[in-house]
TORDOMAR-46889 format. One record per residue: residue number from 1; residue in three letters; y negated, z negated, x of N, C-alpha, C in turn. Coordinates in steps of 0.05 Angstrom, whole numbers, always signed. Example, Ala and Ser with C-alpha at 12.3 -4.5 7.8 and 13.67 -1.06 7.14 Angstrom:
2
{resi:1&resn:ALA&npy:+114&npz:-156&npx:+264&capy:+90&capz:-156&capx:+246&cpy:+66&cpz:-156&cpx:+264}
{resi:2&resn:SER&npy:+45&npz:-142&npx:+257&capy:+21&capz:-143&capx:+273&cpy:-1&cpz:-157&cpx:+258}
This chain:
191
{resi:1&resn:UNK&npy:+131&npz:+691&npx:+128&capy:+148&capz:+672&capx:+114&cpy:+131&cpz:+654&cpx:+96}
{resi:2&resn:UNK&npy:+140&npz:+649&npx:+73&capy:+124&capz:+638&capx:+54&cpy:+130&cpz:+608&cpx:+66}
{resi:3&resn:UNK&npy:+98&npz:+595&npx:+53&capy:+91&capz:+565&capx:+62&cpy:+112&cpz:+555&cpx:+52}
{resi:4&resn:UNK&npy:+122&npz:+524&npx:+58&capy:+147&capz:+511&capx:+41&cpy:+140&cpz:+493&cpx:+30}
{resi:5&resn:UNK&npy:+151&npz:+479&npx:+16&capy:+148&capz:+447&capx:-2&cpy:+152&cpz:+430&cpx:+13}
{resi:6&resn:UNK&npy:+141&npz:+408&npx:+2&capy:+143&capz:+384&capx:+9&cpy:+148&cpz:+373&cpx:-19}
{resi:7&resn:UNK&npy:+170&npz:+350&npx:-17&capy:+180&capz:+330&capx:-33&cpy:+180&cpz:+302&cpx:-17}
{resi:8&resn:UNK&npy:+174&npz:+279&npx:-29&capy:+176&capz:+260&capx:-14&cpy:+178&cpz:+247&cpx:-33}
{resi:9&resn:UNK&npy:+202&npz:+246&npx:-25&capy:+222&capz:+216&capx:-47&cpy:+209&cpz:+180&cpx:-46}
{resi:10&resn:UNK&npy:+192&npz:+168&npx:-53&capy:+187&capz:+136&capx:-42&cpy:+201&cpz:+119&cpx:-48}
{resi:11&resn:UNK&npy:+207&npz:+99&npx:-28&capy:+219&capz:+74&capx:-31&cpy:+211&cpz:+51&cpx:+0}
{resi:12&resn:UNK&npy:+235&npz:+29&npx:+2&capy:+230&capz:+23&capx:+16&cpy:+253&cpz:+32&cpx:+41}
{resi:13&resn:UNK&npy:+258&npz:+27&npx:+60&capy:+279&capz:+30&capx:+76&cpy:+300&cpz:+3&cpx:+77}
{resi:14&resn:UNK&npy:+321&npz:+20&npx:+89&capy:+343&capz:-15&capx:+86&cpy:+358&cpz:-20&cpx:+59}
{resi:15&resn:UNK&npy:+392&npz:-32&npx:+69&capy:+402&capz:-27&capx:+47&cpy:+396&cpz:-51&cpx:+23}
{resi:16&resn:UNK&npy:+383&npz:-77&npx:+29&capy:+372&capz:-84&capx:+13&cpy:+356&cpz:-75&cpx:-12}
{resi:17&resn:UNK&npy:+337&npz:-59&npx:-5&capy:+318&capz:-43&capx:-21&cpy:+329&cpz:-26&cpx:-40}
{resi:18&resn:UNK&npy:+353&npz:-9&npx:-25&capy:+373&capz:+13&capx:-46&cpy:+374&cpz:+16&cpx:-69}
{resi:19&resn:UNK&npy:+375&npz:-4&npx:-84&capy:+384&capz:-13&capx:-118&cpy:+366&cpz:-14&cpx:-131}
{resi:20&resn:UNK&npy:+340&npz:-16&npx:-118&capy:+315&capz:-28&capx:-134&cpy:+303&cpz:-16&cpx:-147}
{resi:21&resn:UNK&npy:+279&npz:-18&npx:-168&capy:+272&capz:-6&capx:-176&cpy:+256&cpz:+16&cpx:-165}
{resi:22&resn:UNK&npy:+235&npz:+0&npx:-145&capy:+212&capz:+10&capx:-126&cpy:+224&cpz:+28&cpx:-106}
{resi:23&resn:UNK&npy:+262&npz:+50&npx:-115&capy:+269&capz:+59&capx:-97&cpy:+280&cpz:+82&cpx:-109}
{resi:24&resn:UNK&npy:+266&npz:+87&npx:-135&capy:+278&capz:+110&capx:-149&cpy:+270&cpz:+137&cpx:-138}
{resi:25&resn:UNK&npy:+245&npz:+142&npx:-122&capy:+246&capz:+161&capx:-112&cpy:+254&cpz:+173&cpx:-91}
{resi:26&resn:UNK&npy:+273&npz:+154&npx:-77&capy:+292&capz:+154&capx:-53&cpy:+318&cpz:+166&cpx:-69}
{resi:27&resn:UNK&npy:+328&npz:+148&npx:-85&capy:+354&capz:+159&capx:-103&cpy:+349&cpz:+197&cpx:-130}
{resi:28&resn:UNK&npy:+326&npz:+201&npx:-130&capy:+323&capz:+230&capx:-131&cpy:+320&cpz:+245&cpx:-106}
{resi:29&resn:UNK&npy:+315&npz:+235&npx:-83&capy:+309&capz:+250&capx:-55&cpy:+339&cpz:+257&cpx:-44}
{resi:30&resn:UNK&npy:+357&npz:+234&npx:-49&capy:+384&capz:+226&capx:-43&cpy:+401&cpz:+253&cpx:-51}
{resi:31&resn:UNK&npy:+394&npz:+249&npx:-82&capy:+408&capz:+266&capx:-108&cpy:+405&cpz:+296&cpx:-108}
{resi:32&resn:UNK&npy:+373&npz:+302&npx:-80&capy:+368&capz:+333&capx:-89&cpy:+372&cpz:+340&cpx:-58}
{resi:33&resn:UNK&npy:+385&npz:+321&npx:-47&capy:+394&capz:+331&capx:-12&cpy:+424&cpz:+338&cpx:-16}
{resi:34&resn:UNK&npy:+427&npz:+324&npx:-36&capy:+458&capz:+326&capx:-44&cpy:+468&cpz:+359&cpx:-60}
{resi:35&resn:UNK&npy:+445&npz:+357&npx:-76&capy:+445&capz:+391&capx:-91&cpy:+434&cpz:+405&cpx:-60}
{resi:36&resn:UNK&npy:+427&npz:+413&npx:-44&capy:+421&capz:+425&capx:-30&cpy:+446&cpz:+427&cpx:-7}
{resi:37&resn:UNK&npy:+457&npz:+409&npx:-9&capy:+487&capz:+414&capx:+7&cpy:+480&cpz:+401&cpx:+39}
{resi:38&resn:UNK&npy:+458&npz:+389&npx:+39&capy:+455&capz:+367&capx:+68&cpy:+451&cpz:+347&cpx:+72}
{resi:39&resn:UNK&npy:+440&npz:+334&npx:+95&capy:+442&capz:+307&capx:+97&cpy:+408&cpz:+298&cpx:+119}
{resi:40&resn:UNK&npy:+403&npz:+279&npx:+106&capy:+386&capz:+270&capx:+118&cpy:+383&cpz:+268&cpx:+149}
{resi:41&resn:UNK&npy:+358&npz:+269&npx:+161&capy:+359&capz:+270&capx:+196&cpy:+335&cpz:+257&cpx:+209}
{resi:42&resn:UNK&npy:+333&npz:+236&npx:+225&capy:+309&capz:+224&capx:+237&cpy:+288&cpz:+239&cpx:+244}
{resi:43&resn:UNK&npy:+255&npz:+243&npx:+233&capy:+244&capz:+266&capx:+237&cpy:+228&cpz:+250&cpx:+256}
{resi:44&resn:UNK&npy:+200&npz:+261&npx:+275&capy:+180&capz:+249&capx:+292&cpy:+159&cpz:+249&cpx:+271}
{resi:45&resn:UNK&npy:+169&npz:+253&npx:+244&capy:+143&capz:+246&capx:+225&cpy:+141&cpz:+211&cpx:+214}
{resi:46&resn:UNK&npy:+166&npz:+201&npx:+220&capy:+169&capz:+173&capx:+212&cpy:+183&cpz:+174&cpx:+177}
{resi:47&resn:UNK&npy:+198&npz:+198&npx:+181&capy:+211&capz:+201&capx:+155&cpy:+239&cpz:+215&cpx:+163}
{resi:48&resn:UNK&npy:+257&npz:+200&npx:+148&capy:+284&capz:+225&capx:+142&cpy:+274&cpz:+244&cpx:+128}
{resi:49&resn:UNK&npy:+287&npz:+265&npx:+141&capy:+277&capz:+298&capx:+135&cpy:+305&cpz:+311&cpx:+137}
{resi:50&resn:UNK&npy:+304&npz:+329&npx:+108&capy:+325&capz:+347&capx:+99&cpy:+311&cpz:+385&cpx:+94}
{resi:51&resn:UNK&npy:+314&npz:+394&npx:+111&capy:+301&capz:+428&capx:+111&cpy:+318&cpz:+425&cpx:+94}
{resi:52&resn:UNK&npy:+317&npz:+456&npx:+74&capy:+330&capz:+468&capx:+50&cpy:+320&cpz:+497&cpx:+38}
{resi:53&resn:UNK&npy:+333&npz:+501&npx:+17&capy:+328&capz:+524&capx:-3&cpy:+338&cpz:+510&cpx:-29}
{resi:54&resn:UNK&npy:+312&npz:+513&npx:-50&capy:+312&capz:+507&capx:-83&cpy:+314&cpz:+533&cpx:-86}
{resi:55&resn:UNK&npy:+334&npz:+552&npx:-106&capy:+334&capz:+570&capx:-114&cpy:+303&cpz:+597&cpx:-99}
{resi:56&resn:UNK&npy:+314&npz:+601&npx:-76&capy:+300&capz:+611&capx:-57&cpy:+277&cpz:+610&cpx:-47}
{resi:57&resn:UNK&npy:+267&npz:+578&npx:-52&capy:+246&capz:+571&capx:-43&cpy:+251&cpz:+548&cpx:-12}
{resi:58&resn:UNK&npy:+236&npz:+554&npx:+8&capy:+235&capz:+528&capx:+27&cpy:+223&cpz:+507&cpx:+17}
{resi:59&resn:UNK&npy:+246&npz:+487&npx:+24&capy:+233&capz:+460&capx:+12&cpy:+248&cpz:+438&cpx:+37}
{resi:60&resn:UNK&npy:+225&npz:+423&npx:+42&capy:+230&capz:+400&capx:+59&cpy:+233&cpz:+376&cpx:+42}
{resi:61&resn:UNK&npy:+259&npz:+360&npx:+43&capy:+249&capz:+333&capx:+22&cpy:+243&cpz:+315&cpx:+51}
{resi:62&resn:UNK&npy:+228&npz:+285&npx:+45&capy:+227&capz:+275&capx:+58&cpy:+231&cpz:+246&cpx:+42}
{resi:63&resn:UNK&npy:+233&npz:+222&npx:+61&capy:+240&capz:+192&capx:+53&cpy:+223&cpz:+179&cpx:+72}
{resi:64&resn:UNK&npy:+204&npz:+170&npx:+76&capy:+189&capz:+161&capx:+89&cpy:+206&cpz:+128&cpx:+103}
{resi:65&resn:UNK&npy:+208&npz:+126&npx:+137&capy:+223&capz:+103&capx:+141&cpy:+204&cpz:+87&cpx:+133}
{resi:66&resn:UNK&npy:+180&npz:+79&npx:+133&capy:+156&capz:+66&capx:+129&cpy:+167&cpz:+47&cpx:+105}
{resi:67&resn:UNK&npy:+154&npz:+21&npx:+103&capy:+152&capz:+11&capx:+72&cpy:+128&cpz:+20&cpx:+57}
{resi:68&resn:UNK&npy:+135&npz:+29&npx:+28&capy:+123&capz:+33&capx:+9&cpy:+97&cpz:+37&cpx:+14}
{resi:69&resn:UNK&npy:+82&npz:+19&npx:+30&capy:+54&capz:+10&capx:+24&cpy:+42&cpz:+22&cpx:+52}
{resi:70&resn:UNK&npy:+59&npz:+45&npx:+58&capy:+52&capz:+53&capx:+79&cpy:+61&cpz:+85&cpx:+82}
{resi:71&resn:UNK&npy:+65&npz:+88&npx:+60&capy:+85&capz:+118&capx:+66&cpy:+63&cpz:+138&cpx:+68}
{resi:72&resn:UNK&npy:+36&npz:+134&npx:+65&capy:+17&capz:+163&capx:+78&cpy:+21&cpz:+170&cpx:+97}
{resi:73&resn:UNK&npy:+26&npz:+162&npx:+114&capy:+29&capz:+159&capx:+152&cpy:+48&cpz:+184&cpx:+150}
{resi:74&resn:UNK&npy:+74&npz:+179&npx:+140&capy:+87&capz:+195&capx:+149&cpy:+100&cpz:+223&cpx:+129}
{resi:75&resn:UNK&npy:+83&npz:+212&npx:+106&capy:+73&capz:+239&capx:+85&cpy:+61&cpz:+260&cpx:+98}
{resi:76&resn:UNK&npy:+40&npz:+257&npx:+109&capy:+14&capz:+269&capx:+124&cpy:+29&cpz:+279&cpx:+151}
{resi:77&resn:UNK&npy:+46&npz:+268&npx:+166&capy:+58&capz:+281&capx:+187&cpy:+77&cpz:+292&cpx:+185}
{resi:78&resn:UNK&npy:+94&npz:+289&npx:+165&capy:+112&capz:+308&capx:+153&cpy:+94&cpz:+345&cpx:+143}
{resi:79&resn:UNK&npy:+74&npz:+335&npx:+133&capy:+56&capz:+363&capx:+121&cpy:+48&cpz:+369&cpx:+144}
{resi:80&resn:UNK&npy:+38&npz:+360&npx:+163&capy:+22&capz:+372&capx:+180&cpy:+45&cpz:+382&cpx:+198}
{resi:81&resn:UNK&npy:+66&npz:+380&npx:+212&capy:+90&capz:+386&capx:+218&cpy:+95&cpz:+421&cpx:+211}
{resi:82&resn:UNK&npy:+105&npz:+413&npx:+183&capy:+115&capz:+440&capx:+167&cpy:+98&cpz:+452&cpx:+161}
{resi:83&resn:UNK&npy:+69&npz:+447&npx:+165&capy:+48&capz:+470&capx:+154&cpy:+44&cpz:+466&cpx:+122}
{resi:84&resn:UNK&npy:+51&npz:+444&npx:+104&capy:+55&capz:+447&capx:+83&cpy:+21&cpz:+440&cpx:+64}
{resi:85&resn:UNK&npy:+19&npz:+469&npx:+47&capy:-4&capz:+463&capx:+34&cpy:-4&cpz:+434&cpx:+9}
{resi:86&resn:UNK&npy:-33&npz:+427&npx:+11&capy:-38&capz:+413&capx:-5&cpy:-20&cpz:+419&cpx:-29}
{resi:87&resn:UNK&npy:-19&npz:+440&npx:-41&capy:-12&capz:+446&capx:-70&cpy:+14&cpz:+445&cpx:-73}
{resi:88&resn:UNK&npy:+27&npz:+447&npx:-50&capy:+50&capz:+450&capx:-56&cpy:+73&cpz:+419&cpx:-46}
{resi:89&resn:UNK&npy:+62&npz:+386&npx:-46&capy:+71&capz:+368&capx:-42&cpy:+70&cpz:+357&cpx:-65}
{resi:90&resn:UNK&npy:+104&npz:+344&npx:-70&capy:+109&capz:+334&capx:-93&cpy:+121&cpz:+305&cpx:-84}
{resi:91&resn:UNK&npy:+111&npz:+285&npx:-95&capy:+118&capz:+259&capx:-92&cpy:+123&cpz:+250&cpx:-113}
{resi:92&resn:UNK&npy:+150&npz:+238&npx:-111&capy:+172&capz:+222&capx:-128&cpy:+174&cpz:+194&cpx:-133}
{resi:93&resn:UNK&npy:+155&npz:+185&npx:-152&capy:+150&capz:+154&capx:-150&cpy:+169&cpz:+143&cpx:-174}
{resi:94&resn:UNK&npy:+166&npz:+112&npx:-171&capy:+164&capz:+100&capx:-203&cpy:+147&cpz:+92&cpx:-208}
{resi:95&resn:UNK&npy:+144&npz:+85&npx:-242&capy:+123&capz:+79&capx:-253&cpy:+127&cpz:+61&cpx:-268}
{resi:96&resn:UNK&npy:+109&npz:+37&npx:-266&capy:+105&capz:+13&capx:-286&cpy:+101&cpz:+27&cpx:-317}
{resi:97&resn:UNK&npy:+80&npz:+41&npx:-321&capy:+67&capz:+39&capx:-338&cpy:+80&cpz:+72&cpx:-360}
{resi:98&resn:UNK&npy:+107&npz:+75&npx:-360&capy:+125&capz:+95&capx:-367&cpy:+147&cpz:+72&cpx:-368}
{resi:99&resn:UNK&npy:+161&npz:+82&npx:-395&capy:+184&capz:+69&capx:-400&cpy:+204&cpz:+80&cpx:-400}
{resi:100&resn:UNK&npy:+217&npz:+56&npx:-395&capy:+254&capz:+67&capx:-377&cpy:+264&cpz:+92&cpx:-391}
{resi:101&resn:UNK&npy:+271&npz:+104&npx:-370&capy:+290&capz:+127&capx:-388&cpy:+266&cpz:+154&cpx:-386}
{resi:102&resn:UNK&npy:+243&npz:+155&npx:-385&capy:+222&capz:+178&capx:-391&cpy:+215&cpz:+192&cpx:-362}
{resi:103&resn:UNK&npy:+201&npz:+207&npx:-360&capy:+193&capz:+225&capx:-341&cpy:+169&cpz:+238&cpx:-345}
{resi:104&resn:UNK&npy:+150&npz:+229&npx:-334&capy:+127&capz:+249&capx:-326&cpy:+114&cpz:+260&cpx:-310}
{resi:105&resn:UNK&npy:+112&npz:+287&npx:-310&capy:+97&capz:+299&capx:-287&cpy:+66&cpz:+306&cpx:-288}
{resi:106&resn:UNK&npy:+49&npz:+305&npx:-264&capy:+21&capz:+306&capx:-260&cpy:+17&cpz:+325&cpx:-232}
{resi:107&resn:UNK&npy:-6&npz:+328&npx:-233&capy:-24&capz:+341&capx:-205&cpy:-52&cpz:+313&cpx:-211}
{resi:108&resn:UNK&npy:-49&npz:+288&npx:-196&capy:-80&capz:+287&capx:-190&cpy:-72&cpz:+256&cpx:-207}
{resi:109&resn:UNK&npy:-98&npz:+240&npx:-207&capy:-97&capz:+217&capx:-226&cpy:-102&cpz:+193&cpx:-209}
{resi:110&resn:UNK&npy:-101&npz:+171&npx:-209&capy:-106&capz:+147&capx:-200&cpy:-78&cpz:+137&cpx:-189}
{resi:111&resn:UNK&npy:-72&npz:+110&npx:-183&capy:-52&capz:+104&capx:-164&cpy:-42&cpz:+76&cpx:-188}
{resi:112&resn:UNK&npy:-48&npz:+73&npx:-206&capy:-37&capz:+53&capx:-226&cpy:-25&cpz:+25&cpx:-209}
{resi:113&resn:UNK&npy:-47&npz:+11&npx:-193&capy:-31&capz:+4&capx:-172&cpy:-9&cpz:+4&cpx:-157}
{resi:114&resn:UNK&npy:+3&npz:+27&npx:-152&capy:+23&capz:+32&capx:-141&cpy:+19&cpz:+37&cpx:-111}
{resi:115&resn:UNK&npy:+25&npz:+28&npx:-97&capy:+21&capz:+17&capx:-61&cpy:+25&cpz:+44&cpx:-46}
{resi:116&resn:UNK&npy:+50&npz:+55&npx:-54&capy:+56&capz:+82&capx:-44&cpy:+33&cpz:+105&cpx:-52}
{resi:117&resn:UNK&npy:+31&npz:+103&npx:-73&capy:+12&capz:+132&capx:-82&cpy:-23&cpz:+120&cpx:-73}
{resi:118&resn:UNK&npy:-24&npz:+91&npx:-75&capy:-61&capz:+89&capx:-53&cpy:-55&cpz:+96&cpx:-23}
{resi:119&resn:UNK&npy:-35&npz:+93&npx:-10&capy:-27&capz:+105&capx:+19&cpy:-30&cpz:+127&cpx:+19}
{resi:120&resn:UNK&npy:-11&npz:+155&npx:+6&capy:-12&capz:+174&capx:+6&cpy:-41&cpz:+182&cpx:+5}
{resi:121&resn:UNK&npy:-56&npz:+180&npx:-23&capy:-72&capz:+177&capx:-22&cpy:-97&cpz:+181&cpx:-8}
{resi:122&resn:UNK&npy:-105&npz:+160&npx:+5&capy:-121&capz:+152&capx:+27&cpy:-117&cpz:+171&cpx:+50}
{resi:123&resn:UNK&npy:-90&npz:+172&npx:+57&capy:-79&capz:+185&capx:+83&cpy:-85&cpz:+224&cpx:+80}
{resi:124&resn:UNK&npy:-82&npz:+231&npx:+52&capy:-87&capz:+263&capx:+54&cpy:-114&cpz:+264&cpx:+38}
{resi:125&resn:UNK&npy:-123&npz:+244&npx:+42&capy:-162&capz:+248&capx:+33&cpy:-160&cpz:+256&cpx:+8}
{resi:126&resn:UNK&npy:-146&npz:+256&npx:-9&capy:-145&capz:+265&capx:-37&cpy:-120&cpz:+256&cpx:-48}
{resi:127&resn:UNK&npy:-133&npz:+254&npx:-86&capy:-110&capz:+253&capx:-106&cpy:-92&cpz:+276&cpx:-114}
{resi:128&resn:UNK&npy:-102&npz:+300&npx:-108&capy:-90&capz:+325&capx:-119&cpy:-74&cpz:+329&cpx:-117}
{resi:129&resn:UNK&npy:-42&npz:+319&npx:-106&capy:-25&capz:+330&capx:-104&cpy:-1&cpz:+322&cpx:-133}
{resi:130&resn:UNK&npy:+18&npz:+336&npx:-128&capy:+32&capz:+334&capx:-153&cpy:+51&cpz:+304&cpx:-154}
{resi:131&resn:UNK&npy:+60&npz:+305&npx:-177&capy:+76&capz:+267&capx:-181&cpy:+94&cpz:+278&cpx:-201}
{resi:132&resn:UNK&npy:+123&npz:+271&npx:-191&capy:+144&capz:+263&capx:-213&cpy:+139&cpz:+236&cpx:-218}
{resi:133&resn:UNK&npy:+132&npz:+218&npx:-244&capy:+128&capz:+193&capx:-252&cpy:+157&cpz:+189&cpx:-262}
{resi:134&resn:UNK&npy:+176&npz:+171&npx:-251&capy:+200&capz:+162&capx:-264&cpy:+196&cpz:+133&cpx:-269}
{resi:135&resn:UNK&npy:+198&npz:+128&npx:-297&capy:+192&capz:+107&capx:-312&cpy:+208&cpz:+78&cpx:-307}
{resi:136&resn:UNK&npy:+196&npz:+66&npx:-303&capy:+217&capz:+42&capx:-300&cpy:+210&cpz:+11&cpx:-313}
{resi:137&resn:UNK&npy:+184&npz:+24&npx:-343&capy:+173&capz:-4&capx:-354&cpy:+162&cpz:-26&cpx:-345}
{resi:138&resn:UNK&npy:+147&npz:-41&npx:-359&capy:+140&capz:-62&capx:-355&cpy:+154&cpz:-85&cpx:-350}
{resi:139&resn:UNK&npy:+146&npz:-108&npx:-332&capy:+167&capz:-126&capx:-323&cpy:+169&cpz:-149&cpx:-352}
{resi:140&resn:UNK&npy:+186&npz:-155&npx:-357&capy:+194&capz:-178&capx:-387&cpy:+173&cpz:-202&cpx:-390}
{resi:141&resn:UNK&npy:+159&npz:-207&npx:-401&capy:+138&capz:-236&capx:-398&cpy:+126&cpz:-232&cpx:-385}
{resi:142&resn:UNK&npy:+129&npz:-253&npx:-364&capy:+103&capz:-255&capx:-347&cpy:+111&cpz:-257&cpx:-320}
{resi:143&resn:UNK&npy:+133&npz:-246&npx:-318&capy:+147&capz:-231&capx:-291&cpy:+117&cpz:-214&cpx:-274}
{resi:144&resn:UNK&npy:+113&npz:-232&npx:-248&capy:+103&capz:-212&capx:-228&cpy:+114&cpz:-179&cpx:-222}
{resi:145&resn:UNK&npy:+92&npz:-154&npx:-240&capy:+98&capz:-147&capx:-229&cpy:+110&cpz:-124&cpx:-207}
{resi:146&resn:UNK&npy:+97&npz:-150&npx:-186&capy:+113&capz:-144&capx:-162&cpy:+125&cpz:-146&cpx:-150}
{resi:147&resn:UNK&npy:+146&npz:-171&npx:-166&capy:+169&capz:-180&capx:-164&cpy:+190&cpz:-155&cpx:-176}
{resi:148&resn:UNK&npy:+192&npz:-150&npx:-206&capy:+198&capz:-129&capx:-225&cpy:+209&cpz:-115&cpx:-203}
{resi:149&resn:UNK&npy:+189&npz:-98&npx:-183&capy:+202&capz:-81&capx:-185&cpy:+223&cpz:-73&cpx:-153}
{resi:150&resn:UNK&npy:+224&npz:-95&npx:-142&capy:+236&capz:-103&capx:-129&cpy:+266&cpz:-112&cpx:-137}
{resi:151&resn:UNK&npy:+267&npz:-115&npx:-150&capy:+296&capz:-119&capx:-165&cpy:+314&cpz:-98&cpx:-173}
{resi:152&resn:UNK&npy:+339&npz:-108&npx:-174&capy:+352&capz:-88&capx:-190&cpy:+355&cpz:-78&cpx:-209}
{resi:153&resn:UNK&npy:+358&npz:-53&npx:-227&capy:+349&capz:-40&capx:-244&cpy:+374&cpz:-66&cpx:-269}
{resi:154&resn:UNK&npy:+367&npz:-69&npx:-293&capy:+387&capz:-91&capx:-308&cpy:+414&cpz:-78&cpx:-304}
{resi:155&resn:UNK&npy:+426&npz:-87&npx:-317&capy:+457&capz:-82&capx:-327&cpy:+456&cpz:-58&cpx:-351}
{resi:156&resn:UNK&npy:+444&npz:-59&npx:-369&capy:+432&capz:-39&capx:-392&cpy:+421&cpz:-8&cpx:-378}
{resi:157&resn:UNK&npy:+399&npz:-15&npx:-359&capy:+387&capz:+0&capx:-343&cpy:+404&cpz:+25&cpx:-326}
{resi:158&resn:UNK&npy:+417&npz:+7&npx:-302&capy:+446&capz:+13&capx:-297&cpy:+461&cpz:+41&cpx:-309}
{resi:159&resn:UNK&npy:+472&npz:+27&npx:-329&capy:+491&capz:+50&capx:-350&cpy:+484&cpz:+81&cpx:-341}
{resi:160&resn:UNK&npy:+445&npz:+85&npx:-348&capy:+435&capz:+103&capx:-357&cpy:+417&cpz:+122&cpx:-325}
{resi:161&resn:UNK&npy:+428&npz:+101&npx:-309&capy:+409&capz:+109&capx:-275&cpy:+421&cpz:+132&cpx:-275}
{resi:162&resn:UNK&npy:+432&npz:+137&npx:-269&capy:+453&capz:+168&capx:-255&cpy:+442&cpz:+188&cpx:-267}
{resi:163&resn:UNK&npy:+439&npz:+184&npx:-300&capy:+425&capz:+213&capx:-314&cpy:+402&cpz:+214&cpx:-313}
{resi:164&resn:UNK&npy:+384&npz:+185&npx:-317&capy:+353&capz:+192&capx:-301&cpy:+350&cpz:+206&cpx:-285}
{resi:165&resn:UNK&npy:+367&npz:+194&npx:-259&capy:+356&capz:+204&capx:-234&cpy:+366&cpz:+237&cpx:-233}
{resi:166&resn:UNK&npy:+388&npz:+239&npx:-248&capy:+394&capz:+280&capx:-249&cpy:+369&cpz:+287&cpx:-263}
{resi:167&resn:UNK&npy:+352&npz:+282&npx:-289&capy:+340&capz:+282&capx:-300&cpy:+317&cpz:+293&cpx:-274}
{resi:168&resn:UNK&npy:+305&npz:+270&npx:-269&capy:+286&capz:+264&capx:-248&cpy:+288&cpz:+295&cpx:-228}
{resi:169&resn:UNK&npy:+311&npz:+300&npx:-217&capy:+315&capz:+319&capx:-196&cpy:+316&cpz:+348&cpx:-208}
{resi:170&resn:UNK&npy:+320&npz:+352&npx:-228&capy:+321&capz:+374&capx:-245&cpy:+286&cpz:+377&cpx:-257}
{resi:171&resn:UNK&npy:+276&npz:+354&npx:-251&capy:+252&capz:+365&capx:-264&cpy:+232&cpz:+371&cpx:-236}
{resi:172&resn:UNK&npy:+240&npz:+372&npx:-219&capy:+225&capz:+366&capx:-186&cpy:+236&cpz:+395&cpx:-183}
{resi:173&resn:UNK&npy:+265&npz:+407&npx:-189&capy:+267&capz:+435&capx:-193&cpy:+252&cpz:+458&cpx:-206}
{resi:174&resn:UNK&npy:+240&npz:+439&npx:-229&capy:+226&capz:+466&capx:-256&cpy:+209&cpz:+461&cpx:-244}
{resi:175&resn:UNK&npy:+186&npz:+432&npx:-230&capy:+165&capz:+444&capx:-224&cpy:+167&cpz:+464&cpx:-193}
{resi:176&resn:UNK&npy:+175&npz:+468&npx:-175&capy:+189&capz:+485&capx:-164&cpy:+182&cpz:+515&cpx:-171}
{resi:177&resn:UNK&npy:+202&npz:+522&npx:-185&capy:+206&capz:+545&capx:-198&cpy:+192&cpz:+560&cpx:-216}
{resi:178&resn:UNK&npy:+182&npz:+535&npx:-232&capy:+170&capz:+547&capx:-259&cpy:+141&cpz:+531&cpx:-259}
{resi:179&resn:UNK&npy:+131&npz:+521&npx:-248&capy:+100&capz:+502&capx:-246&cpy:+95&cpz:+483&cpx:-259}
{resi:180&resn:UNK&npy:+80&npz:+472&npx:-259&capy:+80&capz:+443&capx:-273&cpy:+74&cpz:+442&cpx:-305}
{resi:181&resn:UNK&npy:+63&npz:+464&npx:-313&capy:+50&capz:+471&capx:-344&cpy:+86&cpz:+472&cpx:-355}
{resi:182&resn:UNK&npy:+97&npz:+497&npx:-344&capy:+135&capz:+495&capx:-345&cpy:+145&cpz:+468&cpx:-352}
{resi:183&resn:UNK&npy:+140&npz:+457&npx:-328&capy:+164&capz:+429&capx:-326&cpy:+140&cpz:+417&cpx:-350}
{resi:184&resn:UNK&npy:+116&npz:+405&npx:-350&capy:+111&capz:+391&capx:-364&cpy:+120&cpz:+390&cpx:-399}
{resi:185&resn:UNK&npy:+124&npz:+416&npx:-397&capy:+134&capz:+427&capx:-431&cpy:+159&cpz:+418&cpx:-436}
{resi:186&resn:UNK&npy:+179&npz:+424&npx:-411&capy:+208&capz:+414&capx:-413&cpy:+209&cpz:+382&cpx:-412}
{resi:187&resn:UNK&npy:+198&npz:+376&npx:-393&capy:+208&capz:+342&capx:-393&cpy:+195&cpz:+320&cpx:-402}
{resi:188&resn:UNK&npy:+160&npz:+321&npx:-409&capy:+159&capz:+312&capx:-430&cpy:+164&cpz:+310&cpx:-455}
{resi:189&resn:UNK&npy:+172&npz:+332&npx:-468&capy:+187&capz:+329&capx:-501&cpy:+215&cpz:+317&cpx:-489}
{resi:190&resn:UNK&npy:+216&npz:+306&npx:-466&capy:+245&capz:+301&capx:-465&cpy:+277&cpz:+313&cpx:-470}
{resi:191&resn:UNK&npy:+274&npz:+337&npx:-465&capy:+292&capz:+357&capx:-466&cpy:+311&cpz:+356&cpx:-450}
């Protein structure tokens, strides 16, 4: 039986957190448990865990219960769990430094201070694994921030969430299916 995927949607836990920005990769984890026809389930990795099939691939998503600044823990026991190779874990962040509305995908790179991706990080001894970057801009002035992104996405912002985040889950599909050179062709020209 072929090895499976790993997806791991980040955010924080709690319905506070829900809306925020720092929770978009919970609301694509949400969005592609939903295309998969199931529902989330308390794993002993310290994550909700959804088994599945992407167009006949095994794929585990996960949501780490952890906050943000901690989700290696149960990244790493989710993989070690399912047997899942290095190459084949895709983590679903946001990104400061990508503007609203955009999408980029990577294998590897630095952590742009982002709390979640130095955890992961640290926790699987390496950068190499793959990244959906969903954009969520810079905070206005001189907004902390780490305030930014703790908040709710604006009212403008809002309007346009729903098709990001299909956006977002459709491109966590091509790399999937078609590899990251694929998706990178499709969703950065923004297609």
């Amino acid at each position: 039986m072929a090895e499976p995927w790993l997806v791991v949607g980040l955010g924080n836990p709690g319905p506070g957190y829900a809306a925020t920005r720092h929770n978009a990769g919970f609301m694509v984890a949400d969005l592609l448990a939903e295309r998969m026809g199931g529902r989330f389930k308390a794993h002993k990795a310290g994550a909700e865990v959804l088994e599945g099939r992407v167009a006949g691939l095994r794929v585990v998503l996960a949501k780490p219960r952890s906050f943000m600044n901690l989700s290696g823990g149960p990244t790493v026991a989710a993989q070690n769990f399912y047997k899942v190779p290095l190459e084949q874990i895709i983590v679903v962040h946001d990104e400061l430094d990508i503007d609203y509305g955009l999408l980029r995908l990577k294998r590897g790179g630095g952590d742009g201070g982002h709390n979640g991706l130095k955890s992961i990080s640290k926790s699987l001894g390496t950068k190499e694994y793959l990244r959906v970057r969903f954009g969520i801009g810079r905070p206005p002035g001189r907004q902390d921030p780490a305030d930014f992104v703790l908040k709710p996405f604006s009212s403008t912002e809002a309007k346009e969430l729903s098709l990001n985040v299909d956006r977002a889950a459709d491109a966590v599909e091509a790399l999937l299916t078609g590899g990251l050179e694929t998706a990178q062709n499709r969703y950065h020209a923004g297609v």
